[in-house]
C-alpha positions in Angstrom: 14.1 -5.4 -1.0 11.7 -2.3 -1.5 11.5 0.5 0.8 9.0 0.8 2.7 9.7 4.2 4.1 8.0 7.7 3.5 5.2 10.2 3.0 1.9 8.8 3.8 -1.1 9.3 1.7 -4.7 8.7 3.9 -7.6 7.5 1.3 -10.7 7.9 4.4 -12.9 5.3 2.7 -13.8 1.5 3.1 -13.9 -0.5 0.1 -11.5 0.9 -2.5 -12.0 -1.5 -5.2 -9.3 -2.2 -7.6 -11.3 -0.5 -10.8 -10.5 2.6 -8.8 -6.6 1.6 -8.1 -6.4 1.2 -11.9 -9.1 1.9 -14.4 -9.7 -1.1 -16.7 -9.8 0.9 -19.7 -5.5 0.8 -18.8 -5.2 -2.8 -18.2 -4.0 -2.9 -22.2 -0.7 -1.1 -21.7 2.2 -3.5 -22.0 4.5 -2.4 -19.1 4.0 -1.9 -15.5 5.0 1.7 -16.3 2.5 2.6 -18.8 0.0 2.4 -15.4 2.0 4.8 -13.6 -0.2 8.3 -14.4 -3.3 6.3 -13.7 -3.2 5.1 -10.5 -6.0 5.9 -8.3 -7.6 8.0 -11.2 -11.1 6.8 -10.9 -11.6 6.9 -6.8 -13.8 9.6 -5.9 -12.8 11.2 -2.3 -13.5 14.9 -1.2 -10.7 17.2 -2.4 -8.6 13.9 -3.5 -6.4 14.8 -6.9 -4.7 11.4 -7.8 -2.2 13.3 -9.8 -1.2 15.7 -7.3 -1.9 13.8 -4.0 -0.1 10.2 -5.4 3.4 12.2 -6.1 5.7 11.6 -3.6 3.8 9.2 -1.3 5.4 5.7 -0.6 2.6 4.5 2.1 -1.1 4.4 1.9 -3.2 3.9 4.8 -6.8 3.7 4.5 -9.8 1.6 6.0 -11.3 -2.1 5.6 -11.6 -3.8 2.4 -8.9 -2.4 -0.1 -8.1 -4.1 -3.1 -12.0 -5.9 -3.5 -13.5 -6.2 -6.7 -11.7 -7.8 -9.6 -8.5 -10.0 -9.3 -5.3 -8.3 -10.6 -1.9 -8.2 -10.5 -2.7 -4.4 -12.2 -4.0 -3.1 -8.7 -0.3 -3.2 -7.1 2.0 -2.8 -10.1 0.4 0.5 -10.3 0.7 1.3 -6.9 4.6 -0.2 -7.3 5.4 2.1 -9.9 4.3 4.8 -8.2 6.6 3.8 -5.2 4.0 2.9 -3.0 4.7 -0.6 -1.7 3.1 -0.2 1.9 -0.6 -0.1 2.2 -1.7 -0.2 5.4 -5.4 -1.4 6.3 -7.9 -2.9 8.8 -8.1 -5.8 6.3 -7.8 -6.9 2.2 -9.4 -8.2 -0.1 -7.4 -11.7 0.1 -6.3 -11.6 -3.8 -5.1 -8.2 -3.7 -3.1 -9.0 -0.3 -1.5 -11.7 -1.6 -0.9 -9.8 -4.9 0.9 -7.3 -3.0 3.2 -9.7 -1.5 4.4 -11.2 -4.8 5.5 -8.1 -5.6 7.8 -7.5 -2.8 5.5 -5.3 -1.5 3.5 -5.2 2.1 -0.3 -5.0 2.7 -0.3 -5.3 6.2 -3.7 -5.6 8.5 -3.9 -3.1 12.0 -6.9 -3.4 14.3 -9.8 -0.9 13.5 -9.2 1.2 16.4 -5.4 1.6 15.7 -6.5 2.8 12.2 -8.9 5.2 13.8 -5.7 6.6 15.7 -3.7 7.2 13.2 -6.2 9.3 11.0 -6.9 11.1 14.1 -3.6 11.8 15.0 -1.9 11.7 11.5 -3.6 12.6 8.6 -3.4 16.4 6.9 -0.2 16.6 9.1 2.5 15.5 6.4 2.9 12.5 8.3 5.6 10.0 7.5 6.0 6.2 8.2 9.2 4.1 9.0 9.4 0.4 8.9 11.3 -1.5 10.6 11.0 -5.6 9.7 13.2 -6.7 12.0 11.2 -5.3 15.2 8.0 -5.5 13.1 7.1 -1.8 14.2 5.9 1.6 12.1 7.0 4.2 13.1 4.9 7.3 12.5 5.5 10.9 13.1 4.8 14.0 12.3 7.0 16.8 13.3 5.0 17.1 16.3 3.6 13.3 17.3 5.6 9.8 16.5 4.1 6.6 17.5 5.3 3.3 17.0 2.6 0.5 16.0 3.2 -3.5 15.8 2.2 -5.6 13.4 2.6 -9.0 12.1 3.5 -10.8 8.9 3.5 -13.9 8.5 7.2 -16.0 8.0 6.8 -17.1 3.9 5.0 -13.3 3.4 8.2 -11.9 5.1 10.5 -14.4 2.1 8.9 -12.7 -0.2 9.3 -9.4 0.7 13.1 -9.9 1.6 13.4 -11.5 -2.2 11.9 -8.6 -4.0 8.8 -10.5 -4.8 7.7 -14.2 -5.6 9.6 -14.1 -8.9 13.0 -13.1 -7.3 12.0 -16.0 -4.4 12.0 -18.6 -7.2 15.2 -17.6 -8.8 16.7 -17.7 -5.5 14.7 -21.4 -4.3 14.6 -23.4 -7.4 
């Protein structure tokens, strides 16, 4: 299983579209890897440097919409390689979601106020994020502030993520 644990990166935009996750001038490299110093090149956010702002973040959290545009598994490989397997939203495009979910990873859906609350009260702080799946809670502090926010997932989403992703599910099923 991933970890889902870590320095949060807040993108402050509705529809990110997957072109901007990963370019499609990349979508040619062979390995997952190759995607790695790309990811997030092409989004365009006030004083956002992908290169500098992507290192050492493990969660994103960001507003409605991520992951629209065009269908690929590119969108969260990148963002997997970059050890960001937590993306946090008011909602996904329903492709992307369940992209992220045969990875192993977690694109999980909070209410639009409870996003509003934790750019409020989190972002520019350093804030960090701590799942736990067995409670189904984040954790979220700052040094300062921690609050602890639900969420839901639903049971086969939860198989995959426990596998390591749908391939690692099969192996383990059939």
């Amino acid at each position: 299983m991933k970890n889902f644990n870590g320095k949060i990166l807040f993108l402050d935009r509705s529809d990110i579209n997957t072109d901007e996750i990963i370019p499609a001038k990349y979508l040619t490299e062979l390995t997952k890897e190759a995607l790695r110093p790309y990811c997030l090149e092409d989004l365009a956010l006030p004083g956002f440097e992908p290169r500098r702002d992507v290192a050492d973040k493990a969660v994103i959290v960001t507003r409605a919409n991520f992951g629209c545009g065009s269908s690929r598994e590119h969108a969260p490989w990148v963002l997997e390689c970059n050890g960001i397997n937590l993306v946090i939203a008011e909602n996904f495009a329903r492709i992307f979601r369940q992209n992220m979910f045969n990875c192993g990873c977690m694109a999980v859906s909070l209410a639009p106020a409870t996003i509003d609350e934790i750019f409020t009260v989190f972002a520019a702080t350093g804030a960090e994020c701590v799942t736990d799946l067995e409670r189904m809670t984040f954790t979220i502090s700052n040094g300062k502030e921690s609050r602890v926010y639900p969420f839901t997932v639903g049971s086969f989403d939860l198989e995959l993520v426990k596998a390591g992703g749908w391939v690692d599910y099969a192996d383990r099923k059939y």
